[in-house]
C-alpha positions in Angstrom: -1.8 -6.4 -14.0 -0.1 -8.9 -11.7 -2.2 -7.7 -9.2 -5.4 -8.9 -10.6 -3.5 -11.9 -11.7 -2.7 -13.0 -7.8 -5.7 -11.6 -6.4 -8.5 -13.8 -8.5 -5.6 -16.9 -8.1 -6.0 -16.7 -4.2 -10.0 -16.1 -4.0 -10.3 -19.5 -5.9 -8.0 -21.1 -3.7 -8.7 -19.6 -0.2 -11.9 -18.9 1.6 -11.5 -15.6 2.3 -11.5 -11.8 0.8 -9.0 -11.4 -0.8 -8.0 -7.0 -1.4 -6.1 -5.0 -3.0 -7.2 -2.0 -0.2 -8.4 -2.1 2.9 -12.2 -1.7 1.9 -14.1 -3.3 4.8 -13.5 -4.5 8.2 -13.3 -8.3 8.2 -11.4 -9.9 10.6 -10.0 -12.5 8.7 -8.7 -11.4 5.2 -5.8 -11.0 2.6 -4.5 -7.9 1.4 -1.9 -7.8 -1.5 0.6 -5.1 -2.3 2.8 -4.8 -5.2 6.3 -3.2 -3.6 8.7 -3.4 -6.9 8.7 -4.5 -10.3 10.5 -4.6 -13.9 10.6 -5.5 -17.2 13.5 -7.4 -19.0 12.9 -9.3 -22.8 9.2 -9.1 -22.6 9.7 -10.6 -19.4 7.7 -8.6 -16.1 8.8 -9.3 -12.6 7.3 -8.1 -9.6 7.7 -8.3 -5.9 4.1 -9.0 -4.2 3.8 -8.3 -0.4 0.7 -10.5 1.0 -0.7 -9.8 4.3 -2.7 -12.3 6.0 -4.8 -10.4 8.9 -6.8 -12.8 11.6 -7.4 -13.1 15.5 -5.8 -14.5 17.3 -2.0 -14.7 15.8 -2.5 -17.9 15.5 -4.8 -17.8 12.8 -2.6 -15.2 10.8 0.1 -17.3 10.6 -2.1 -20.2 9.7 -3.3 -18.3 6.9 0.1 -17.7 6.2 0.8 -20.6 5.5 -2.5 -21.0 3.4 -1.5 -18.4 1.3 2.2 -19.6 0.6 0.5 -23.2 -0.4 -1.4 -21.4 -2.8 1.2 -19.1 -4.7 2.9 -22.0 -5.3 0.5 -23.0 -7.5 -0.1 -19.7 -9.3 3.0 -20.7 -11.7 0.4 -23.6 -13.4 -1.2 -20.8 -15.1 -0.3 -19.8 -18.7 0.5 -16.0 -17.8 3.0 -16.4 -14.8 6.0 -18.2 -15.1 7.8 -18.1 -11.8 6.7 -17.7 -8.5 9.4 -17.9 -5.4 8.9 -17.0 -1.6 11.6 -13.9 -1.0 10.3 -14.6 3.0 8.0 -14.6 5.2 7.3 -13.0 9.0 5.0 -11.9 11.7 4.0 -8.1 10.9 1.6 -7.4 13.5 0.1 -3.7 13.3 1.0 -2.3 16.7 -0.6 1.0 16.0 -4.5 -0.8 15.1 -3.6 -3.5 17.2 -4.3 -6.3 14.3 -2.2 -9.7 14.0 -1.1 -9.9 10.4 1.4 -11.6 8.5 3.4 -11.5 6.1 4.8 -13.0 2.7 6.7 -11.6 -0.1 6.9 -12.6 -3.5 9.3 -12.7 -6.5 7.1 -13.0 -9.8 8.2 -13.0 -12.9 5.0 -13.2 -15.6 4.2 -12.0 -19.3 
């Protein structure tokens, strides 16, 4: 599950939870989200949303950037095979009031 794949990638990379649901109430975490996916050849391909959530703004987009850093290594490993950033923006949650950022993903992995 590509998922799982991203999810361990990033916590031994960045220094700080790293979910697939909101399960807790840090203030500084990542939260991933798979929005699409395929399969071609053998070949799966998935499109990733990762949310970076901190105080101030700021600090999301710092992690941001963090994160982005670090899924460009994820296509070193022997299971994924291309990673690209599809983009990248401020997605602050008006309605909880929580600064948050975004990145999406095109993955393509066995």
């Amino acid at each position: 599950m590509i998922e799982e794949i991203v999810r361990e990638h990033l916590k031994t990379i960045l220094d700080v939870p790293v979910l697939m649901e909101e399960e807790n109430e840090e203030k500084k975490y990542i939260l991933i989200e798979k929005t699409g996916g395929s399969e071609a050849d053998y070949i799966k391909h998935a499109t990733l949303a990762i949310q970076s959530f901190s105080t101030p703004l700021y600090s999301a987009a710092e992690l941001n950037e963090e994160v982005k850093k670090a899924m460009k290594r994820i296509a070193e490993r022997d299971d994924v095979c291309r990673c690209e950033l599809n983009s990248d923006y401020n997605y602050t949650d008006t309605k909880r009031k929580k600064y948050r950022y975004q990145a999406v993903f095109n993955i393509a992995y066995y």
